[in-house]
One Martini backbone bead per residue (centre of mass of N, CA, C, O) as a GRO file, in nm:
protein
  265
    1UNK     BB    1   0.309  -6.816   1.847
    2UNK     BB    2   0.050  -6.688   2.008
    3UNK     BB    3  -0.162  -6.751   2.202
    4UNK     BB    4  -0.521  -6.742   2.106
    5UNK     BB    5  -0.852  -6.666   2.156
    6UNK     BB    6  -1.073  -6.852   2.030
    7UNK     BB    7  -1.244  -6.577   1.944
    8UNK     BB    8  -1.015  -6.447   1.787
    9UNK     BB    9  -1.015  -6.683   1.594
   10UNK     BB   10  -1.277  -6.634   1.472
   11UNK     BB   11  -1.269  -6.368   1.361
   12UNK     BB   12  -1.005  -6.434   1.183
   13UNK     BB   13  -1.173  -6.616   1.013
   14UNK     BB   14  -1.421  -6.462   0.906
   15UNK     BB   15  -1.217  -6.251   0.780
   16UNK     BB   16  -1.105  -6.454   0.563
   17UNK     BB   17  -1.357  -6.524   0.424
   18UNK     BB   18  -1.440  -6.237   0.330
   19UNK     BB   19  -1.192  -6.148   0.180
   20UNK     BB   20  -1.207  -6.436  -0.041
   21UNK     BB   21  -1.473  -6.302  -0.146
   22UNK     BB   22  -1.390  -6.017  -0.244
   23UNK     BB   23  -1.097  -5.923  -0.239
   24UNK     BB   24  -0.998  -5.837   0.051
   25UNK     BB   25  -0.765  -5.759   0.238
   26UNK     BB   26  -0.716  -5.839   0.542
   27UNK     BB   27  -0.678  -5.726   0.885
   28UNK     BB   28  -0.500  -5.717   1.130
   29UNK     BB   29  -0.531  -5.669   1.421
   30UNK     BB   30  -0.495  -5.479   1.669
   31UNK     BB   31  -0.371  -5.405   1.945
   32UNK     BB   32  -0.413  -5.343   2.260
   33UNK     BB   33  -0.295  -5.012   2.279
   34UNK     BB   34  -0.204  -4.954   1.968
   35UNK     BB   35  -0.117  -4.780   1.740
   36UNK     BB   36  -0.149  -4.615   1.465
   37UNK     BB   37  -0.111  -4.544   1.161
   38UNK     BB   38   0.060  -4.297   1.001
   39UNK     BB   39   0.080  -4.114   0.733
   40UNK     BB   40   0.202  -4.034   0.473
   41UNK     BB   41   0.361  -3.825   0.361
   42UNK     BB   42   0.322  -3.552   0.210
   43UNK     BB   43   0.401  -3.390  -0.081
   44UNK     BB   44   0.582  -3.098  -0.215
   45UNK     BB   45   0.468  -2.820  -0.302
   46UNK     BB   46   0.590  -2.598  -0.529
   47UNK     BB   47   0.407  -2.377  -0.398
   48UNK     BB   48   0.288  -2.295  -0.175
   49UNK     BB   49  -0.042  -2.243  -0.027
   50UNK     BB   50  -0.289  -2.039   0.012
   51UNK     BB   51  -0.425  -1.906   0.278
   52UNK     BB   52  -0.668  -1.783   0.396
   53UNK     BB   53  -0.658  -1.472   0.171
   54UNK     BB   54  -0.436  -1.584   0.025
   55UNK     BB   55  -0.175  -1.437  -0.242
   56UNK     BB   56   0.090  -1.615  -0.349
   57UNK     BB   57   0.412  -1.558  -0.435
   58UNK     BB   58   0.612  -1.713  -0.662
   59UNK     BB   59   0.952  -1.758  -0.552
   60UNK     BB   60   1.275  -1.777  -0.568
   61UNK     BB   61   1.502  -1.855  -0.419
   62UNK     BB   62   1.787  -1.639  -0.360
   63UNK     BB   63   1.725  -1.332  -0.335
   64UNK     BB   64   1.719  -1.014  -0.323
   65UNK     BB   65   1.710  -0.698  -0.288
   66UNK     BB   66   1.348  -0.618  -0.384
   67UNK     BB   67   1.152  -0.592  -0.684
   68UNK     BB   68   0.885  -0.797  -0.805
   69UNK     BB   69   0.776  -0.987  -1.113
   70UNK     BB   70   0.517  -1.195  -1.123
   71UNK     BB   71   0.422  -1.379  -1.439
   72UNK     BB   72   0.149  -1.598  -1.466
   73UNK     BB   73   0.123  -1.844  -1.756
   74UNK     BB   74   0.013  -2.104  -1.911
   75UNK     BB   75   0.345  -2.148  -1.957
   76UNK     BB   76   0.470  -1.998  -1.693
   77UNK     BB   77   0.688  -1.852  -1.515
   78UNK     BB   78   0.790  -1.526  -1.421
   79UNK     BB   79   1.112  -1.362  -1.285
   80UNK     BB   80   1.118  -1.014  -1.199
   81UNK     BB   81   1.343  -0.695  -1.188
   82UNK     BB   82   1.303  -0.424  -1.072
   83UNK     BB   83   1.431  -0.068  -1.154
   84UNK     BB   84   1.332   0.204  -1.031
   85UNK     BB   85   1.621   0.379  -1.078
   86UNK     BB   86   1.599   0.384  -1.392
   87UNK     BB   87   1.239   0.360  -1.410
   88UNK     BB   88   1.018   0.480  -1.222
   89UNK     BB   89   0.764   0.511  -1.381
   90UNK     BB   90   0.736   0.187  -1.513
   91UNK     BB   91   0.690   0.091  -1.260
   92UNK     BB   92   0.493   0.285  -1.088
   93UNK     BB   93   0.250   0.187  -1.289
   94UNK     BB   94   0.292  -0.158  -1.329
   95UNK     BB   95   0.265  -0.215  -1.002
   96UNK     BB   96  -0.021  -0.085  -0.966
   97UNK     BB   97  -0.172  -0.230  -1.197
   98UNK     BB   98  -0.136  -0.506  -1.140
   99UNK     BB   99  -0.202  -0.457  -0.763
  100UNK     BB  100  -0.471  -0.301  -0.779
  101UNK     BB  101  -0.421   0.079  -0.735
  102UNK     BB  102  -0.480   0.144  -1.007
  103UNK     BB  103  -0.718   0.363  -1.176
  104UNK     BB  104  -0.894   0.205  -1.484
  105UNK     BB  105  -0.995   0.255  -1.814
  106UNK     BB  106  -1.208   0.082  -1.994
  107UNK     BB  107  -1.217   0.009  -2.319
  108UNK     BB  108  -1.478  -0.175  -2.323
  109UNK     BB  109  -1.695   0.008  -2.119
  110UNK     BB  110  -1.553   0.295  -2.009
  111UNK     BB  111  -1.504   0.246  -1.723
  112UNK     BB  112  -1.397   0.258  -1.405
  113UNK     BB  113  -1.154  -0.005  -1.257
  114UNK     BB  114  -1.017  -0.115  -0.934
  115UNK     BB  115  -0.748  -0.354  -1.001
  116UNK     BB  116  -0.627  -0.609  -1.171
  117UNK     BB  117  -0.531  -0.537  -1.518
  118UNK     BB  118  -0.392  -0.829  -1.620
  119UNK     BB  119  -0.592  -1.044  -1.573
  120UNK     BB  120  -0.663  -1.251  -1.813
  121UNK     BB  121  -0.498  -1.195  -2.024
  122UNK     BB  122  -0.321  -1.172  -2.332
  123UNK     BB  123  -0.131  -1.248  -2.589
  124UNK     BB  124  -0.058  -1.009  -2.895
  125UNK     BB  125   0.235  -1.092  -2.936
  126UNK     BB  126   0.487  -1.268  -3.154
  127UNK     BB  127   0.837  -1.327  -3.149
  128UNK     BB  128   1.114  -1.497  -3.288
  129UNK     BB  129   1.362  -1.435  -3.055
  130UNK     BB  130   1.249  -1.151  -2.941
  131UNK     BB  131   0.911  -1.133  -2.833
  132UNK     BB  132   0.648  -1.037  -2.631
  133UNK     BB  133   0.317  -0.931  -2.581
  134UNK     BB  134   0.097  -0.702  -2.356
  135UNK     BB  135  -0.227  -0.521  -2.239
  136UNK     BB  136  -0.479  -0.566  -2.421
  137UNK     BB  137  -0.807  -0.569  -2.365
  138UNK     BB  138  -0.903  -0.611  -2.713
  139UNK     BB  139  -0.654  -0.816  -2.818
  140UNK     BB  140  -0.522  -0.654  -3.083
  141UNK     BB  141  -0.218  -0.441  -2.994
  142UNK     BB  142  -0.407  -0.137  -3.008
  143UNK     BB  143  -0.467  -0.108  -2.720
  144UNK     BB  144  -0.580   0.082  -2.435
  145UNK     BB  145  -0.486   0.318  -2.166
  146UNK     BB  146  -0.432   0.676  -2.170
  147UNK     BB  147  -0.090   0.564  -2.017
  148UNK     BB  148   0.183   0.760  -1.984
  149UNK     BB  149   0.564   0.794  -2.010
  150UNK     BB  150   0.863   0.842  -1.988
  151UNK     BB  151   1.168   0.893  -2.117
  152UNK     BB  152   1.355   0.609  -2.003
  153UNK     BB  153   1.577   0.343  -1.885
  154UNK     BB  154   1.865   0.428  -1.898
  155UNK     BB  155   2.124   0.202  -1.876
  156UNK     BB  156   2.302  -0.105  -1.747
  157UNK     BB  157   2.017  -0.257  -1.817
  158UNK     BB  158   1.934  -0.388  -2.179
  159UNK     BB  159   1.854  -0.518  -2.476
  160UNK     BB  160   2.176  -0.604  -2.518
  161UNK     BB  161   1.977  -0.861  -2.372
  162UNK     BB  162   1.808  -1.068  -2.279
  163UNK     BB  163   1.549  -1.030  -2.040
  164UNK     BB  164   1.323  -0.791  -2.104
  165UNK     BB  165   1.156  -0.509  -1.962
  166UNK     BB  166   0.920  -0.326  -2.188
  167UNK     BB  167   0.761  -0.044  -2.320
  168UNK     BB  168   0.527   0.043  -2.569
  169UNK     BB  169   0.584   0.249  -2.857
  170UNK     BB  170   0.409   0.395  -3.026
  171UNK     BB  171   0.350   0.585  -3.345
  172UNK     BB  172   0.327   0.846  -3.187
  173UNK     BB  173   0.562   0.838  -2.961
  174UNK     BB  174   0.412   0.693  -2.727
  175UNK     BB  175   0.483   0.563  -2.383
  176UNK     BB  176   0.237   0.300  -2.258
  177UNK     BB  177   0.209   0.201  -1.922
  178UNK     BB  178   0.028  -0.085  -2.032
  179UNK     BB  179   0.196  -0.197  -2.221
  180UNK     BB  180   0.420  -0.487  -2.265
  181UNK     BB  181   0.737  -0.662  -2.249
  182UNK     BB  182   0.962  -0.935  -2.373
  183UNK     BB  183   1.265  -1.079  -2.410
  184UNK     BB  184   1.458  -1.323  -2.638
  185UNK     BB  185   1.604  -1.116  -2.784
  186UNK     BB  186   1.859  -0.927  -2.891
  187UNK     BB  187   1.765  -0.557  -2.880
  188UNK     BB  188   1.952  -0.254  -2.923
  189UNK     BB  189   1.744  -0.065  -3.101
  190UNK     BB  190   1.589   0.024  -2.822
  191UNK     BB  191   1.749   0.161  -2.713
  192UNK     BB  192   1.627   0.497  -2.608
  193UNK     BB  193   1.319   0.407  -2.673
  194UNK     BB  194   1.271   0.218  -2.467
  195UNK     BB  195   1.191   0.106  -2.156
  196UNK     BB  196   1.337  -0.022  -1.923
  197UNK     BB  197   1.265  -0.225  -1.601
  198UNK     BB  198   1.395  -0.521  -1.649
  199UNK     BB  199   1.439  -0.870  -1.528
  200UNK     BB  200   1.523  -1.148  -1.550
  201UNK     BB  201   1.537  -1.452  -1.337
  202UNK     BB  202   1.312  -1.620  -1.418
  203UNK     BB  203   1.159  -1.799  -1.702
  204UNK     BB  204   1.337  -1.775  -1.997
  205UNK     BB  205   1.192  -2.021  -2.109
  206UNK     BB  206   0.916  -1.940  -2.156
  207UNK     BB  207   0.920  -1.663  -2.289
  208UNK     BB  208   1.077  -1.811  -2.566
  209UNK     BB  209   0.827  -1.989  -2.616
  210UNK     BB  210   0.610  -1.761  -2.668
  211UNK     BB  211   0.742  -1.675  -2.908
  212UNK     BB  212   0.744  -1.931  -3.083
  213UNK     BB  213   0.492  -1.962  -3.122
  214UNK     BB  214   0.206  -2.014  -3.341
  215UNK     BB  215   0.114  -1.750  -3.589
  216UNK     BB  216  -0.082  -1.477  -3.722
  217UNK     BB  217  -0.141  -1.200  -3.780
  218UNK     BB  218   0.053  -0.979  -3.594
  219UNK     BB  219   0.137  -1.226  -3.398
  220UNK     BB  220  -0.111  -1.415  -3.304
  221UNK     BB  221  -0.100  -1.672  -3.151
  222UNK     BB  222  -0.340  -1.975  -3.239
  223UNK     BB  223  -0.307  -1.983  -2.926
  224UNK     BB  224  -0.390  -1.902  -2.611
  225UNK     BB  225  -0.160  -1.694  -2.372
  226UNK     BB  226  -0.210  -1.637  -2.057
  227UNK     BB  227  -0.258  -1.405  -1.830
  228UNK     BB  228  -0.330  -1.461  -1.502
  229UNK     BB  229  -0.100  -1.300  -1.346
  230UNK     BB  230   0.033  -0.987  -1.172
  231UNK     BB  231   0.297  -0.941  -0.929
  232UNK     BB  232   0.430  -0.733  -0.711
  233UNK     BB  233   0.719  -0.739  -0.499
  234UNK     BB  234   0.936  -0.822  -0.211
  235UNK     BB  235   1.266  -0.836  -0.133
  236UNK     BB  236   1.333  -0.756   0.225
  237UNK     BB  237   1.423  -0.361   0.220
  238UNK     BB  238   1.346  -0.205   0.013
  239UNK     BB  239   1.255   0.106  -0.128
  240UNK     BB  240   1.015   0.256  -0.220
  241UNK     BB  241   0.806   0.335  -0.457
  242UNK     BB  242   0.722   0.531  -0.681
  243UNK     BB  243   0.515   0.761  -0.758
  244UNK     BB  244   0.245   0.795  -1.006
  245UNK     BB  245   0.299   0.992  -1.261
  246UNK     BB  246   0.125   1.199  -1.478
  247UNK     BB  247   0.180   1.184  -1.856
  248UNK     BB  248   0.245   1.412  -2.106
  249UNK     BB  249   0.344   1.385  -2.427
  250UNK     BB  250   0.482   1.486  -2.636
  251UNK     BB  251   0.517   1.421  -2.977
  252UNK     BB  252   0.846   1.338  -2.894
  253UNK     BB  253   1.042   1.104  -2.749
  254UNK     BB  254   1.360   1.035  -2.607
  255UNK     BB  255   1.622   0.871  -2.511
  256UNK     BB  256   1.924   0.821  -2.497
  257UNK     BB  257   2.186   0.710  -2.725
  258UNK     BB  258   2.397   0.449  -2.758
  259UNK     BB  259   2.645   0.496  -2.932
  260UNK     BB  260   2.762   0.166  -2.994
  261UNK     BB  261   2.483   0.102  -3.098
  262UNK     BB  262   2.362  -0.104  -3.328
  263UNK     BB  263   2.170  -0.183  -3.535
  264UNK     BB  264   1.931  -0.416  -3.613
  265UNK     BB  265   1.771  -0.622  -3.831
   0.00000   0.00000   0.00000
């Protein structure tokens, strides 16, 4: 061991007499002129954090180029690939409002607002198997703002398989551009009738999840499921998406029915 300075044995001693009295283990000095220790590196979290002004999308590697969205709720994220080619004016309108580019009379105050519209709503129908609905800001599920879609989304993607995103057709048979679901299992009779606009790529477990929670009468949840945010973006360098046009629906509209397509339970 080397020889240490009388004083710096003393300031040694002081430190461990301080150290026993306290329960403080002492630090022995530093050398003069070595470096401090560094700080264990942080660890990384799960989706970088948005640095000042920015609302980073959380999405995972290795998609494809397209638009996506991020639907973010208390149970977990899901990531939709939207369909815009099949689809243009479901995606059209969902992207819009999402994104809060355009503007939407509040059901609740008669306002009209520009914002992003689905921010802190609520799921307001769950159904174990099936799927989820959300949009109704009065959170009742048959309430909305009266922006409806044409009968379209029949294509290669649709209901006969899980994961899918579709506009909720009301009772008067008219396509709601504002309320909407995801599926947690295969319902092929609504080919044709609801438009498909979407497919999961992450969080299918999330989904399934919120279908199954325990509900009260309509399906209403029993705990509220959060939808935080939902944003859409894009990935790589797709095609601009279509412009929203307003659209009046006819008494009745349906879109082509799969022939081979047998109805539901």
């Amino acid at each position: 061991m080397p020889h240490l300075p009388r004083s710096t044995r003393l300031l040694l001693a002081v430190a461990l007499l301080a150290a026993v009295a306290t329960g403080v283990p002492a630090e022995s000095p530093r050398p003069a002129g070595a470096e401090p220790h560094a700080p264990p590196p942080a660890e990384a979290d799960e989706a970088r954090a948005p640095a000042a002004g920015e609302e980073a999308v959380p999405l995972p590697p290795g998609l494809g180029d397209g638009w996506y969205a991020s639907i973010e709720t208390s149970m977990g994220t899901i990531v939709a690939r939207l369909l815009p080619a099949q689809a243009p004016q479901s995606v059209a309108w969902f992207a819009g409002l999402a994104n809060g580019e355009i503007a939407w009379p509040d059901p609740l105050t008669g306002e009209t607002r520009k914002e992003p519209y689905y921010d802190g709503l609520v799921v307001t129908r769950s159904v174990a198997l099936s799927r989820f609905e959300a949009g109704d800001r009065t959170e009742i599920g048959q309430n909305a703002p009266r922006i409806f879609v044409p009968a379209e989304g029949a294509g290669p993607v649709n209901f006969s398989r899980p994961g899918r995103l579709g506009h909720v057709r009301s009772s008067l048979d008219r396509i709601n551009a504002v309320r909407f679901f995801v599926t947690a299992g295969t319902l092929p009779f609504l080919n044709g009738l609801n438009p498909c606009f979407g497919e999961v790529v992450a969080g299918q477990g999330v989904v399934n999840r919120i279908s199954e929670v325990r509900t009260r009468g309509r399906g209403t949840p029993l705990q509220p499921v959060t939808i935080r945010r939902i944003r859409v973006t894009k990935v790589g360098d797709p095609p601009p998406l279509p412009t929203p046009v307003p659209h009046e629906p006819k008494a009745k509209e349906y879109g082509p029915h799969p022939t081979a397509t047998s109805p539901g339970p």
